[in-house]
KESEDREN-229403 format. One record per residue (C-alpha): residue number from 1; residue in three letters; x, y, z. Coordinates in steps of 0.25 Angstrom, whole numbers, plus 5000, padded with zeros to 4 digits. Example, Ala and Ser with C-alpha at 12.3 -4.5 7.8 and 13.67 -1.06 7.14 Angstrom:
REM KESEDREN-229403
{1; ALA; {5049; 4982; 5031}},
{2; SER; {5055; 4996; 5029}},
***
This chain:
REM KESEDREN-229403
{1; UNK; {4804; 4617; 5364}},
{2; UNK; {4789; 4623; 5360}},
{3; UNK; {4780; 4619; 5371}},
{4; UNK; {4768; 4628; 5366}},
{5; UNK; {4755; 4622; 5370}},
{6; UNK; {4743; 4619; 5361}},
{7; UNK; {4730; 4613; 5362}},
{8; UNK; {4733; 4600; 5358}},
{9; UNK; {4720; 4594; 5364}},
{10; UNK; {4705; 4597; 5366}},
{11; UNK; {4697; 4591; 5377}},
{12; UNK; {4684; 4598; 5372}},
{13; UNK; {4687; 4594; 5358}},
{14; UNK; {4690; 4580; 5362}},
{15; UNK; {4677; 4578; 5369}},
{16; UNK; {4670; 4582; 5356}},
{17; UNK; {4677; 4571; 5349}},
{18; UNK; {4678; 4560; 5362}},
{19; UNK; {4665; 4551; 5357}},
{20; UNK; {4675; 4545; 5345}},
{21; UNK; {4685; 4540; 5355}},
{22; UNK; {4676; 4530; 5358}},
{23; UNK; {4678; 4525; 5342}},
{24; UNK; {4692; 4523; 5346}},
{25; UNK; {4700; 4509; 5343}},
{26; UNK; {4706; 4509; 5356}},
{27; UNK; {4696; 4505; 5364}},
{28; UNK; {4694; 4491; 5357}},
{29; UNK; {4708; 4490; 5356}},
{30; UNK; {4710; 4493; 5370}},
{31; UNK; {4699; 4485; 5375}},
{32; UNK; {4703; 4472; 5369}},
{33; UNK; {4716; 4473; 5374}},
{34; UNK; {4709; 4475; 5389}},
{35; UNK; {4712; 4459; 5395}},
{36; UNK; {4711; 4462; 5410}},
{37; UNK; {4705; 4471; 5420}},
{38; UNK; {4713; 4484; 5425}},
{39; UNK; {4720; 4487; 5412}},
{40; UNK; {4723; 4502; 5411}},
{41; UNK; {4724; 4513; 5401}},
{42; UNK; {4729; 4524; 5398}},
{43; UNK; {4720; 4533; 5389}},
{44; UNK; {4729; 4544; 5384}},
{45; UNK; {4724; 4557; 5380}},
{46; UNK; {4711; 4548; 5385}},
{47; UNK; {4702; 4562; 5387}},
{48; UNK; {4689; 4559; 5396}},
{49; UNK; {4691; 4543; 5393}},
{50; UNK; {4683; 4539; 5383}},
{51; UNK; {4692; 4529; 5375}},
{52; UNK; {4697; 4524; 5389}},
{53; UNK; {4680; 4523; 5394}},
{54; UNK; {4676; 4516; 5380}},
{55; UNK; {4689; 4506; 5385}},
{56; UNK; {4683; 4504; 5398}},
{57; UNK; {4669; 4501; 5393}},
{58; UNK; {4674; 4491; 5383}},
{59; UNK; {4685; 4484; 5392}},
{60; UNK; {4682; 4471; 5396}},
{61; UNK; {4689; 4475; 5409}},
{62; UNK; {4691; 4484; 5417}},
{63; UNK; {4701; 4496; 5413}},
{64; UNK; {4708; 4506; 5420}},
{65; UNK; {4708; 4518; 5411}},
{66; UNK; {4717; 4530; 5413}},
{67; UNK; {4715; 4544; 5404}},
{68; UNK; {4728; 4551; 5403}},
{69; UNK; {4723; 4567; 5398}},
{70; UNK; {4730; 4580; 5398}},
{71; UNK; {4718; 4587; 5401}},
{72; UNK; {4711; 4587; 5415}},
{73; UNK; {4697; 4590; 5409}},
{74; UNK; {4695; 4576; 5405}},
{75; UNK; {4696; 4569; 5419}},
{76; UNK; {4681; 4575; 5421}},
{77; UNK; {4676; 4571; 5407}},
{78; UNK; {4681; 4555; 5409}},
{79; UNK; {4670; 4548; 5404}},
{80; UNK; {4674; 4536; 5414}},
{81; UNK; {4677; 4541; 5428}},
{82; UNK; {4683; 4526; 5429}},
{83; UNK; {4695; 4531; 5421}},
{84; UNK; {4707; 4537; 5426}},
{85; UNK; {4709; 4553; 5420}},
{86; UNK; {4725; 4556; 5421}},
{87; UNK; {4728; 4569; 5418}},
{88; UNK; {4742; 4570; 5409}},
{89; UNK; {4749; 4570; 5397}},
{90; UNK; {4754; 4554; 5390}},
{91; UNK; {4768; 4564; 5388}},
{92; UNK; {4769; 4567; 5402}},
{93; UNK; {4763; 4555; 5412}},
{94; UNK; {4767; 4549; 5424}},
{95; UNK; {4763; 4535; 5421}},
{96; UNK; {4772; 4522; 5424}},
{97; UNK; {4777; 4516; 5414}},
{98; UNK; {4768; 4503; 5410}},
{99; UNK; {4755; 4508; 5415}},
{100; UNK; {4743; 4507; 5406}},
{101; UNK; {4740; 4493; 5399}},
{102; UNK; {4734; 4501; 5387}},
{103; UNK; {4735; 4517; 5384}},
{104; UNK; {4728; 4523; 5373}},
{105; UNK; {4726; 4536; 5366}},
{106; UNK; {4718; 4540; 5355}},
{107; UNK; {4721; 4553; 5347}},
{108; UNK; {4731; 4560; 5357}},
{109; UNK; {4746; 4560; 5351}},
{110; UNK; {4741; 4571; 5339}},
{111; UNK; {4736; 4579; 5353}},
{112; UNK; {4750; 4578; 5359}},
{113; UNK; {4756; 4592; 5354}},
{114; UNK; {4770; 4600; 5361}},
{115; UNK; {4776; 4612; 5354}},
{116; UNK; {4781; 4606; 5338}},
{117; UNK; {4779; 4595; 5330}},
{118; UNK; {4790; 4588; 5336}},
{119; UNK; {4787; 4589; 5350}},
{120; UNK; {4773; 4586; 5348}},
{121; UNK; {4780; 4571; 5341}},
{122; UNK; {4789; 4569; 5353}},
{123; UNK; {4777; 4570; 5363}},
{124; UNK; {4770; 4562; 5354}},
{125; UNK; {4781; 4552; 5355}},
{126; UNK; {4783; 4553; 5369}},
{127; UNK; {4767; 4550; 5371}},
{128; UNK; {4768; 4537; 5363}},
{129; UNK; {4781; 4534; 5371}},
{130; UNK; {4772; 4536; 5384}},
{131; UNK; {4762; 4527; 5381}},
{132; UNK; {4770; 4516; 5377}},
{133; UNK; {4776; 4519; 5391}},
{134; UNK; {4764; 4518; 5399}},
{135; UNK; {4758; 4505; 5393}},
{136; UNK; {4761; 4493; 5400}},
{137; UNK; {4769; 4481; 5393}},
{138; UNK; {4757; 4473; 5386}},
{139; UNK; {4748; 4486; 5386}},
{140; UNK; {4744; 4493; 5375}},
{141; UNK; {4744; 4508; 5366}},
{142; UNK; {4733; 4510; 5358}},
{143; UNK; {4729; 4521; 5351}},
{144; UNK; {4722; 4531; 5341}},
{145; UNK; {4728; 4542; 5335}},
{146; UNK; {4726; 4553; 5324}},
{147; UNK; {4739; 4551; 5314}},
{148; UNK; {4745; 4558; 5302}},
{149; UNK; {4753; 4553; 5292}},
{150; UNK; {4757; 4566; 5285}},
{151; UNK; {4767; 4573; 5294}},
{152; UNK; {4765; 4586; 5287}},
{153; UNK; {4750; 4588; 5288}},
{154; UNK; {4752; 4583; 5302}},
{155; UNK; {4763; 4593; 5306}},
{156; UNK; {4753; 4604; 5299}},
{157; UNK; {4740; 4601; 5307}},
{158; UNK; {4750; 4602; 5318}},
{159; UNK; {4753; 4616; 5317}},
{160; UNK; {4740; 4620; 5310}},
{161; UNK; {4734; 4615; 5323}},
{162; UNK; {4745; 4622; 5332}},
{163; UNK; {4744; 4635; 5325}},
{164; UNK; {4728; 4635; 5324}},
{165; UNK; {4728; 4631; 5341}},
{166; UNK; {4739; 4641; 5344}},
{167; UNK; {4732; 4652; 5338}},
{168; UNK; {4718; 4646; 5341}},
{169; UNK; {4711; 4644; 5328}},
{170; UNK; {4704; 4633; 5325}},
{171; UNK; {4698; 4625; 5313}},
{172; UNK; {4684; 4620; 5312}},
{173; UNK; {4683; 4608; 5310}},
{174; UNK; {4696; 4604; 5312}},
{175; UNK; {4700; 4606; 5324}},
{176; UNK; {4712; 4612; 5321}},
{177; UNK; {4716; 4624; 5331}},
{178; UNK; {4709; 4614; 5342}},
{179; UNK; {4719; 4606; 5346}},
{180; UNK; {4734; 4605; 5341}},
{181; UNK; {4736; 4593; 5334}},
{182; UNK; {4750; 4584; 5328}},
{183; UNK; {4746; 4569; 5323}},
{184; UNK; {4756; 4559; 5322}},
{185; UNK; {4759; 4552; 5309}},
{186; UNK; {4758; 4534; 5310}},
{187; UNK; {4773; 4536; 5307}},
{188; UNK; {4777; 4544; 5320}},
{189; UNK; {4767; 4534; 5328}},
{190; UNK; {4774; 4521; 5322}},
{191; UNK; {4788; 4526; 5325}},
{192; UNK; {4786; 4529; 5339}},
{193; UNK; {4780; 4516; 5339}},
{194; UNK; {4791; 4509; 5334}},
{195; UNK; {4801; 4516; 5344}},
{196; UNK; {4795; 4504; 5353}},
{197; UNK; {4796; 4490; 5347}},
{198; UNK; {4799; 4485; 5359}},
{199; UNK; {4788; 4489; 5368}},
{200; UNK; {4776; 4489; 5359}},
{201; UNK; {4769; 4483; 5348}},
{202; UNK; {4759; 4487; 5338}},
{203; UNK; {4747; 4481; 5339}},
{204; UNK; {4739; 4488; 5330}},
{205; UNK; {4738; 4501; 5323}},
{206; UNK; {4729; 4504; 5312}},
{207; UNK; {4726; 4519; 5304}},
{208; UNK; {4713; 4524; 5297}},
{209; UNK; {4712; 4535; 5289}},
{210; UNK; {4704; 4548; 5295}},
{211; UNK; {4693; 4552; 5287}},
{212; UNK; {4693; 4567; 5289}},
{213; UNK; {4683; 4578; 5286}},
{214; UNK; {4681; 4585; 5272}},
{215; UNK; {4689; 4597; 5280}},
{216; UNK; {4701; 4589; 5286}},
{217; UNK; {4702; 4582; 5272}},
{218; UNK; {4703; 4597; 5267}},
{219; UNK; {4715; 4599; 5274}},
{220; UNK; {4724; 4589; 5268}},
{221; UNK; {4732; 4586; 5281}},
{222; UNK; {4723; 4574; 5286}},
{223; UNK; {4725; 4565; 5275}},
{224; UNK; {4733; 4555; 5283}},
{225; UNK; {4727; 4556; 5295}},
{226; UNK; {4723; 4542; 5302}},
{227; UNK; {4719; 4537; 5315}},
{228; UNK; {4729; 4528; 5319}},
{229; UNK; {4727; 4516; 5330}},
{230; UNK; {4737; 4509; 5337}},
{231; UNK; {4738; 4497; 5347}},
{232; UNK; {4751; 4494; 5354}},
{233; UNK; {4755; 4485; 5365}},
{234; UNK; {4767; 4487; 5372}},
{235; UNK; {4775; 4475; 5373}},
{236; UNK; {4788; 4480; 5381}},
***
């Protein structure tokens, strides 16, 4: 089994980017779900905290909110030092099961790359699998991610961005060669998904287009790209 590391995230980039997270649906959908004080989340892949600080801010009660990152360096960038920073991966945590009443993520299972396509899928997998784990009974998965729906031009950004950060080229522009990259198709989504009938419900998803750049459009491997959102409750 390959276990070749790549970079498959970049705080810097990220902190580039961060002031768009606060466009994000899961904060409404989040906060008006909030119905009592003390509720807690767990903000996956949450970075220095800014969906789970514009969730505090909005919430009509008080929320705990807990940021679980792989990288250290954001524990100093919180942008709320009332929010927990733990440092770890949604693959390998040591939480209980049942212990957050909402986890979220936006743009994080495209960023979960081991070795080949198929391990990349299985951790994928297993991350979905982890968060339904976590959430209590009654609680609530939302989230926002960049999908897919051609497998092949999917598979082919994948090793594009593979070859490009193995051997440290970069694309402007693009951000290929920045960060190693494999999206997930609403196919793959729904099926895990429905591996689970009996312990949660769809409550909402909804998919809208990407309008990408003269450049991306160029490249004919965008052209089923989407942003997908999902809210689910766990109901076993």
């Amino acid at each position: 089994m390959s276990t070749q590391k790549y970079n498959t995230l970049d705080p810097d980039l990220f902190m580039k980017y961060a002031h768009h997270m606060l466009e994000s649906r899961i904060i409404n959908a989040v906060t008006t779900r909030v119905n009592k004080p003390n509720l807690s989340i767990c903000d996956v892949g949450g970075a220095n905290g800014i969906i789970s600080n514009a969730i505090i801010l909005k919430s009509p009660f008080k929320i705990r909110a807990n940021v679980l990152d792989v990288f250290t360096k954001y524990k100093d960038q919180l942008v709320n030092n009332g929010i927990h920073f733990i440092r770890g991966s949604i693959i390998k945590n040591k939480f209980k099961d049942n212990s957050f009443d909402f986890v979220i993520f936006r743009d994080v299972m495209h960023h979960i790359i081991v070795g080949g396509t198929k391990e990349t899928q299985k951790n994928q997998v297993k991350a979905f699998e982890e968060m339904i784990r976590i959430t209590k009974k009654g609680g609530f998965i939302i989230f926002e991610e960049e999908i897919n729906n051609s497998t092949l031009s999917s598979r082919i950004l994948f090793y594009l961005s593979k070859i490009a950060n193995r051997i440290n080229v970069q694309v402007a522009n693009i951000n290929i060669g920045k960060v190693v990259v494999s999206f997930m198709s609403k196919k793959e989504i729904e099926e895990i998904l429905d591996k689970y009938p009996n312990e949660i419900k769809v409550l909402k998803r909804q998919f809208i287009r990407w309008n990408f750049s003269f450049l991306w459009k160029s490249t004919m491997l965008m052209n089923k790209f989407y942003r997908a959102f999902y809210v689910i409750q766990k109901i076993g």
